[in-house]
C-alpha positions as CSV (number, residue, x, y, z in Angstrom):
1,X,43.4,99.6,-76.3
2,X,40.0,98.3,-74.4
3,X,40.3,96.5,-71.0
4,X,42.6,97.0,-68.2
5,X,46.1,96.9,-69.7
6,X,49.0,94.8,-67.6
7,X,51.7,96.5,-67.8
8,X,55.3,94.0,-66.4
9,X,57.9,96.1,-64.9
10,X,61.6,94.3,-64.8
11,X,64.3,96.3,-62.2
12,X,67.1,94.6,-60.8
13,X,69.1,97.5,-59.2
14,X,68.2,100.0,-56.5
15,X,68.1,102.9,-59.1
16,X,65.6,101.4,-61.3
17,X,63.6,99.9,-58.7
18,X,62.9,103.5,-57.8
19,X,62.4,104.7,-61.4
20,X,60.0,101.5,-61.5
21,X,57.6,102.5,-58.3
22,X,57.9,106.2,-59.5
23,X,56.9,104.9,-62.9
24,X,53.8,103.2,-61.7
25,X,52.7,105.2,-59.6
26,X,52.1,108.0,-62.6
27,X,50.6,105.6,-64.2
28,X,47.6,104.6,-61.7
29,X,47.6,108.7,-61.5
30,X,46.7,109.3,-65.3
31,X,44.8,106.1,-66.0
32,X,42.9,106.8,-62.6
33,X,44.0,103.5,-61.2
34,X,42.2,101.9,-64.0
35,X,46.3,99.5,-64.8
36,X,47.6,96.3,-63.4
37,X,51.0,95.5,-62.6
38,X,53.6,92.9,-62.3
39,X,56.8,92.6,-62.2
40,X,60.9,92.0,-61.0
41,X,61.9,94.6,-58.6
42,X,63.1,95.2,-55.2
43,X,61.5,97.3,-51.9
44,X,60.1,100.4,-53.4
45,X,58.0,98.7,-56.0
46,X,57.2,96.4,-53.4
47,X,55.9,99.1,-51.7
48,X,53.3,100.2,-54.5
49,X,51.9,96.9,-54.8
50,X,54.0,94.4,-57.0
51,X,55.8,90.7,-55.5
52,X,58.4,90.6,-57.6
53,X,58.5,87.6,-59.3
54,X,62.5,86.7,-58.4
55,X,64.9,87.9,-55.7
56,X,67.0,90.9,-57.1
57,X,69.4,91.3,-54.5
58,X,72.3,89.2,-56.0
59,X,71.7,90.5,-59.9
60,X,73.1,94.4,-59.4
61,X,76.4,93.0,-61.8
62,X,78.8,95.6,-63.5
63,X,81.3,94.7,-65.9
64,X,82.6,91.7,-68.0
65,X,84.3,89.6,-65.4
66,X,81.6,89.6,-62.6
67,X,79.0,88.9,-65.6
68,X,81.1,85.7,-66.3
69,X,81.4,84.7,-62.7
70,X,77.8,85.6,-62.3
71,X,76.5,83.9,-65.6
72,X,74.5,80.6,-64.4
73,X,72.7,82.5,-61.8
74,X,72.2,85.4,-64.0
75,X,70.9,82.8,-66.9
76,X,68.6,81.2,-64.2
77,X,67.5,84.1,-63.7
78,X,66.7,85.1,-66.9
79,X,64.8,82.3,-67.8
80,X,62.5,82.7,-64.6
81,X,61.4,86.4,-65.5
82,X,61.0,85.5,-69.2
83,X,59.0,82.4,-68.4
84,X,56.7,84.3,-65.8
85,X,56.5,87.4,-68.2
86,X,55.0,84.9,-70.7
87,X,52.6,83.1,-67.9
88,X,50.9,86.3,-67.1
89,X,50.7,87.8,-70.2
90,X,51.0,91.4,-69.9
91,X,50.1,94.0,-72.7
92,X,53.7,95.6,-72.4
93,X,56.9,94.9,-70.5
94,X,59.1,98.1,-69.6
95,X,62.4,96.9,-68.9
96,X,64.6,99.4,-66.8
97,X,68.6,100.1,-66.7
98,X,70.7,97.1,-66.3
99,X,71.6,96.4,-70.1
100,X,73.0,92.8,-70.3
101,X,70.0,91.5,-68.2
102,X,67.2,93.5,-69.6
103,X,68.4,93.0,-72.9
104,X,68.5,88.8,-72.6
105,X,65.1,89.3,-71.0
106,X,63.4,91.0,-74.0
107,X,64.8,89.3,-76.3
108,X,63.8,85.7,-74.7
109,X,60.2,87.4,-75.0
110,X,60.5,88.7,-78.1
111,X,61.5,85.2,-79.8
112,X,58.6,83.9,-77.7
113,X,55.6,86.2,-78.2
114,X,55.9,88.9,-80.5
115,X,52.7,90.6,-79.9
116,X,53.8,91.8,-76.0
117,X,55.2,95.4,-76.7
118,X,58.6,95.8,-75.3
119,X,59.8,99.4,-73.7
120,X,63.4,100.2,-73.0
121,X,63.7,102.7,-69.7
122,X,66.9,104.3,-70.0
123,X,69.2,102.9,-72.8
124,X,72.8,102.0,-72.5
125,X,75.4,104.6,-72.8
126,X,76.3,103.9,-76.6
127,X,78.1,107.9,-76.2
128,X,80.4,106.4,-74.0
129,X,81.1,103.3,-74.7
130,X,80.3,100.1,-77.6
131,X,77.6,102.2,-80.0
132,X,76.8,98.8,-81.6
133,X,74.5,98.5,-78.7
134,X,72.6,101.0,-80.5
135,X,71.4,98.4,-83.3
136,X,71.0,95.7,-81.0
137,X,68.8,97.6,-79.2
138,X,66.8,98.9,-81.4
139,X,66.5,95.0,-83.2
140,X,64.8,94.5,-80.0
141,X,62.3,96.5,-78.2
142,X,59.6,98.7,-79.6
143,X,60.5,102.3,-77.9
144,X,63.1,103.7,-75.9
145,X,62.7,106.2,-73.2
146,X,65.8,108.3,-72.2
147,X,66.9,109.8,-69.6
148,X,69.2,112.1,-71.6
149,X,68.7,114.8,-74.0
150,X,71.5,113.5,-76.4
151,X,70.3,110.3,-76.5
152,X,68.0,110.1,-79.6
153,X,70.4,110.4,-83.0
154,X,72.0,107.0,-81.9
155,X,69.0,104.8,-81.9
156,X,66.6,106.9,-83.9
157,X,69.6,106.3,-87.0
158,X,68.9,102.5,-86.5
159,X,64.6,103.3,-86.8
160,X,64.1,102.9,-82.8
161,X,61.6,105.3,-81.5
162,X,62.8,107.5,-79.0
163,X,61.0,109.9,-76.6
164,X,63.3,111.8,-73.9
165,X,61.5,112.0,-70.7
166,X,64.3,113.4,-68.5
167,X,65.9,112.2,-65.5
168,X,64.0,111.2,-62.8
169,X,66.6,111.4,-60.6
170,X,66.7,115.5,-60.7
171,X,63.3,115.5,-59.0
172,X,63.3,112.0,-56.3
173,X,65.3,113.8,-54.0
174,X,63.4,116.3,-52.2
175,X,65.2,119.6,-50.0
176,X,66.7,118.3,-46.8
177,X,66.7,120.0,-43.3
178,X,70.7,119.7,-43.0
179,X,70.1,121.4,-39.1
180,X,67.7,118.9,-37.8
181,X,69.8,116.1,-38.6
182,X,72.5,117.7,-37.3
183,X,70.8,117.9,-34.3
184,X,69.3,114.4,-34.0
185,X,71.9,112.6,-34.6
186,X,74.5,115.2,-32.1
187,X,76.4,116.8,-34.5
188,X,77.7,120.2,-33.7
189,X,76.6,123.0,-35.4
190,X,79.8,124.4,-36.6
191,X,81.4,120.5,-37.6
192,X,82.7,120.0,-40.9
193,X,80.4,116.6,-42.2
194,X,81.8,114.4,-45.2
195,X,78.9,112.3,-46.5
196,X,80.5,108.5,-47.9
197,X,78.6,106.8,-50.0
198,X,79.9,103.4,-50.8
199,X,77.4,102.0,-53.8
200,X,74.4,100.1,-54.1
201,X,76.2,96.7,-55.7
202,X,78.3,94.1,-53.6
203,X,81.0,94.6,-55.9
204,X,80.8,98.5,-55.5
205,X,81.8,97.5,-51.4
206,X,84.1,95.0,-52.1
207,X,86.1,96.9,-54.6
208,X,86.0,100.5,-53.2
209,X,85.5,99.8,-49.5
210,X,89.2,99.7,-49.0
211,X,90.4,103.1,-50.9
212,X,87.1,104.8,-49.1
213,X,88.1,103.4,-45.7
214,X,91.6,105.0,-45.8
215,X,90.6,107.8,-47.3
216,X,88.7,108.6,-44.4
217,X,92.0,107.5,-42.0
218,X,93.8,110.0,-43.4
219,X,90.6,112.8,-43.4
220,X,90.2,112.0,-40.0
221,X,93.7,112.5,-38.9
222,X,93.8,115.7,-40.9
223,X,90.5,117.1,-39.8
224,X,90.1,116.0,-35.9
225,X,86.1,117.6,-35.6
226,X,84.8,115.7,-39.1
227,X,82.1,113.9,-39.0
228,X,81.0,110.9,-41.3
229,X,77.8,110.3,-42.5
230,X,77.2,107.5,-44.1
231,X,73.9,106.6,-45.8
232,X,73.1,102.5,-46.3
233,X,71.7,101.5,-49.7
234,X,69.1,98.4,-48.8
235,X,70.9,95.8,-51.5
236,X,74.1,95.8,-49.6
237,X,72.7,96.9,-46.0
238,X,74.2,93.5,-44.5
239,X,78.0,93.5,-45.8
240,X,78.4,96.9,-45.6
241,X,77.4,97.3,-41.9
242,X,79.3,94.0,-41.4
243,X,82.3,95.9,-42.9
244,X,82.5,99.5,-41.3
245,X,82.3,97.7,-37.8
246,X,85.6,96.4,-38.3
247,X,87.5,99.3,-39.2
248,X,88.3,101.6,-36.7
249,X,88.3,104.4,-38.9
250,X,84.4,104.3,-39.1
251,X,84.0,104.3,-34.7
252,X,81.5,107.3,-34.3
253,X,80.5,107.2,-37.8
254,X,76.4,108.0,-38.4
255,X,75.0,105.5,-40.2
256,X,71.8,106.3,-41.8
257,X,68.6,104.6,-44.2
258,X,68.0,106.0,-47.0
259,X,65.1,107.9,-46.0
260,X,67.1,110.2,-44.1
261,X,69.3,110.7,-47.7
262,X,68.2,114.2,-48.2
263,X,68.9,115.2,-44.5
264,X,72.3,113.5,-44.8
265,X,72.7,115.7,-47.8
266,X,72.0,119.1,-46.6
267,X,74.2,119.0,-43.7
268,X,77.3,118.3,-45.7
269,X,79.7,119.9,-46.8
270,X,81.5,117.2,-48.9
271,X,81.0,113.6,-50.0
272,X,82.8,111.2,-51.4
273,X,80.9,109.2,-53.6
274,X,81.2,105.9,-55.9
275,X,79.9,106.4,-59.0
276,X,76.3,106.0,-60.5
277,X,73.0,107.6,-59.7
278,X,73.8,109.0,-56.5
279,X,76.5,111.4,-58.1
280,X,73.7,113.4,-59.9
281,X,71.6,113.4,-56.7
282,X,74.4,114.3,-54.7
283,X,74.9,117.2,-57.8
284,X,71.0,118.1,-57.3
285,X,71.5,119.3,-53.8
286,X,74.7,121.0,-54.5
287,X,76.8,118.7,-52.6
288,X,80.4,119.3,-53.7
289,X,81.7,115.7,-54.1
290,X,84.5,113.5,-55.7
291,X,84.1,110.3,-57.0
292,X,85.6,107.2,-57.6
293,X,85.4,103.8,-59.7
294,X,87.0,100.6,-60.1
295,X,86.8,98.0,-62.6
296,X,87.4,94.2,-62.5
297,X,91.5,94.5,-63.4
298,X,90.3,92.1,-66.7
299,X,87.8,94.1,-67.6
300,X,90.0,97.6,-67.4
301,X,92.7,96.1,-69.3
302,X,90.2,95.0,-71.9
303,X,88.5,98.7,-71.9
304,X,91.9,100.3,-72.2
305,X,93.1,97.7,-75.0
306,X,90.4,97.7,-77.2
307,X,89.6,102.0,-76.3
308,X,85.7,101.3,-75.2
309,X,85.6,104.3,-72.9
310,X,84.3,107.2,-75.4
311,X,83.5,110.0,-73.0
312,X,85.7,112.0,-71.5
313,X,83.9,111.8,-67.8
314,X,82.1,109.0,-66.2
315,X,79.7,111.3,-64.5
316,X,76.6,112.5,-66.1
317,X,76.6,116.1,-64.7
318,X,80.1,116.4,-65.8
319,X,79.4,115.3,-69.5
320,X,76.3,117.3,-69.6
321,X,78.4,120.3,-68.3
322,X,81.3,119.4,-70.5
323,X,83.7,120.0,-67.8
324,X,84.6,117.8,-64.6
325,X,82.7,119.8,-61.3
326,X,82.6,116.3,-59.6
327,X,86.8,115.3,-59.4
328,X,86.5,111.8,-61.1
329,X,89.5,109.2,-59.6
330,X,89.2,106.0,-61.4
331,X,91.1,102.7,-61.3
332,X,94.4,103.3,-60.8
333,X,93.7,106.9,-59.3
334,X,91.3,105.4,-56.4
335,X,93.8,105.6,-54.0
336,X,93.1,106.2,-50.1
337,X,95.9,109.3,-50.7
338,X,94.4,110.6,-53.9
339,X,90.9,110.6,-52.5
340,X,91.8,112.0,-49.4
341,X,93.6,115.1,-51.5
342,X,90.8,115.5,-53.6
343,X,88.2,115.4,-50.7
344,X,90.8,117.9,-48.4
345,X,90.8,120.1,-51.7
346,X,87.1,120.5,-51.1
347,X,87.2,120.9,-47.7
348,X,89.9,123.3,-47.3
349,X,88.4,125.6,-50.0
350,X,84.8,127.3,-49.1
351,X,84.6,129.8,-51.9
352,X,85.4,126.7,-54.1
353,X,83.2,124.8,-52.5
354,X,80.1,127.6,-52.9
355,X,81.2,127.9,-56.2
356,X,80.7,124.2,-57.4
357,X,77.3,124.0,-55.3
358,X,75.8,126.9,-57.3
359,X,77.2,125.0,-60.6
360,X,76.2,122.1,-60.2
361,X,72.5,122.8,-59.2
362,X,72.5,124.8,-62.1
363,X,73.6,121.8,-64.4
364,X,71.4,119.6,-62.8
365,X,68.4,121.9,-63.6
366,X,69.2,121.5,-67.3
367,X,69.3,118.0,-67.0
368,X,65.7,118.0,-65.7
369,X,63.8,119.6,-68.2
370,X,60.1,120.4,-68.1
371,X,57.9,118.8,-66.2
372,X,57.8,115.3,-64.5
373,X,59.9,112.8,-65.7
374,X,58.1,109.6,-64.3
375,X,54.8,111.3,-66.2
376,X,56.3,112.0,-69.5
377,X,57.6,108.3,-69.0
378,X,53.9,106.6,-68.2
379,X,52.2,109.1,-71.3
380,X,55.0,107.4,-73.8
381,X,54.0,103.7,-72.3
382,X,50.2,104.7,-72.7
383,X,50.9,105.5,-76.3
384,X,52.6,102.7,-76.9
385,X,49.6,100.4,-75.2
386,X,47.7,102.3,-78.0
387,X,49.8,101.7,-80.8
388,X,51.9,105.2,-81.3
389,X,55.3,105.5,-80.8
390,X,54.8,109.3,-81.7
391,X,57.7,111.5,-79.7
C-alpha cells in the first residue's frame, strides 16, 4: 500500500492492552516509524502514544450473566468505538482478546465499511469451549493471529487465514532479582514468600477475594514466617486495595505495582493465582502455583448443563503439557480449605516444588516458539495492509 497506513487497535483488558503497546511498538520498529495509530486501550498503549477513544476500565466482563448485567453499557460502548473507528478511517483495525466485544465491534464495521481490513489478535478458545465460534469468526474478520500452535485447523476449515505468532506473554516478563526485593521491601532471606494474585477484572475480586482471603488465614496460621506478596493489576487498583485493608489476614502484606511483577516473582516460592494470563507468566518464571476460578452460579449451571467446557484444564500450560503442573480448583473446589491444601502441598514439598519449576519453564519455552511474537504479529498486519494473508 502507498502512504502512511493507520492502523486502529481495540483492547479492553489489561492483557491485551499490553499485547496492543507491544504490538505497536514492532510495528513503528519495522516500518521505521513510518505508521499511525489509534485506538481503545488502557495505560500501556497510552504510554506509546494512543488516547484511547473510550474508558476501558469497566468493560474487562467474563461470562454470560455479568455480560447481561453489563449489556447497555457494553452496547454503548460498542457503538462509540465502531462510530470513531469509522470517523478516522483507518486502513486496518486489529481487534485483541475479549471475544463478545471485539466481535460486535468488527462486525458493526464490517456492515459499515467493508473496505477497512479487520485482524483478529488471539481468537477465542473454540478447543475448549462453543467451536461454532469458529465460523462466526471467520464470517467476520479478514485474518487471525494466534497465540497457540493448535489453533489453525479450527478456523482455517471455515477459509479464515491463520498465522500463529506465538504467545507474547512467554517473553513480557523479563528475569527478576528475587534477593533485592526481598531486601527492599524487609523480607528475610530465609522466609517462605506466597505471591497472590487476585485478577485483573472486578468480578475476578469480587468473586475470588473471599476463598483467597481465607486461604491465606489458614496459610498464615499454618506457616507463622510467610510472607504475602501481592502484586496490584491497574484496572482494579482501587477495590482491591479498598478490600485487603479490611481483612486482617492481609496486615503486613507487601503490596506491589506491576512493575515490580518480575521481582515479586523471583522471590517466591509459591503463588496462588486466579486464572488468565498471569498463570503462564507465573509458569515462565517457574513459579509453582495453583489456581482458581469461579463462574457466575447461572452461567456454571448453564456450562455444566449444556457440557461447553471441552478441555480438560483451564490453564494453557497445562493443556499444552497435557497434564495439570498448575493444581486447577474451580467453582465448587475454590474453597479457602482446598486452596490452602493445595498451596501447603506446595509449600511443604521442595523437591516437588523444584521439580514443577523446571517443568513448567520447559513447557513454557515450547509455547514460545521462534522468535518475537509481537514481530511475527506486526509482519502478518503488514501483509495484510498489502493485500496477503500468506502464513
Amino acid at each position: 500500500m502507498t502512504g502512511t497506513p493507520l492502523i486502529y487497535v481495540v483492547a479492553v483488558e489489561r492483557s491485551g492492552d499490553l499485547l496492543g503497546a507491544a504490538l505497536m511498538r514492532s510495528l513503528q520498529a519495522k516500518t521505521g516509524g513510518e505508521v499511525r495509530f489509534a485506538g481503545i486501550g488502557g495505560r500501556a498503549m497510552a504510554e506509546e502514544g494512543v488516547s484511547s477513544a473510550i474508558d476501558i476500565s469497566d468493560l474487562a466482563i467474563f461470562g454470560w450473566i455479568d455480560g447481561l448485567m453489563a449489556y447497555k453499557r457494553v452496547k454503548a460502548a460498542v457503538a462509540a468505538s465502531v462510530e470513531d473507528i469509522l470517523r478516522v478511517k483507518p486502513d486496518a483495525v486489529v481487534l485483541i482478546d475479549s471475544w463478545g466485544y471485539t466481535l460486535r465491534v468488527a462486525q458493526g464495521v464490517r456492515a459499515a465499511d467493508p473496505s477497512i481490513r479487520l485482524i483478529k489478535y488471539v481468537g477465542p478458545q473454540v478447543f475448549a469451549t462453543r467451536p461454532g465460534r469458529a465460523a462466526t469468526l471467520a464470517a467476520t474478520v479478514d485474518r487471525l493471529l494466534t497465540i497457540l500452535d493448535f489453533d489453525a485447523p479450527y478456523y482455517e476449515a471455515h477459509g479464515l487465514p491463520v498465522t500463529f505468532v506465538g504467545n507474547p506473554t512467554l517473553e513480557r516478563l523479563e528475569a527478576g532479582d528475587g534477593t533485592a526485593f526481598r531486601a527492599r521491601h524487609a523480607i528475610p532471606a530465609g522466609a517462605p514468600v506466597l505471591t497472590v494474585l487476585f485478577g485483573s477484572r472486578t468480578s475476578e475480586i469480587r468473586r475470588m477475594f473471599g476463598p483467597f482471603a481465607r486461604a491465606v488465614a489458614r496459610l498464615r496460621q499454618r506457616y507463622p514466617g510467610l510472607s504475602i506478596v501481592i502484586p496490584i493489576a491497574d484496572p482494579v487498583e482501587a477495590d482491591l486495595r479498598a478490600r485487603l485493608e479490611n481483612e486482617r489476614c492481609f496486615n503486613g502484606a507487601v503490596l506491589v505495582e506491576e512493575t515490580e511483577k518480575a521481582d515479586a516473582f523471583a522471590a517466591a516460592d509459591a503463588a496462588l493465582a486466579c486464572s488468565g494470563t498471569v498463570v503462564t507468566e507465573l509458569a515462565t518464571a517457574g513459579v509453582p502455583t495453583v489456581t482458581s476460578y469461579r463462574l457466575g452460579w447461572i452461567t456454571w449451571a448453564l456450562a455444566r448443563t449444556f457440557n461447553l467446557m471441552k478441555a480438560k484444564y483451564i490453564s494453557l500450560v497445562n493443556i499444552s503439557a497435557d497434564a495439570e503442573l498448575v493444581p486447577e480448583l474451580v467453582q465448587t473446589r475454590a474453597t479457602g480449605a482446598n486452596l490452602a491444601e493445595a498451596v501447603g502441598a506446595l509449600m511443604d514439598d521442595a523437591g516437588r516444588r523444584e521439580t514443577l519449576s523446571r517443568k513448567l519453564i520447559e513447557t513454557t519455552a515450547r509455547m514460545r516458539g521462534d522468535g518475537k511474537a509481537s514481530d511475527r504479529a506486526a509482519d502478518a498486519v503488514l501483509e495484510t495492509l498489502d493485500g496477503s494473508t500468506g502464513q
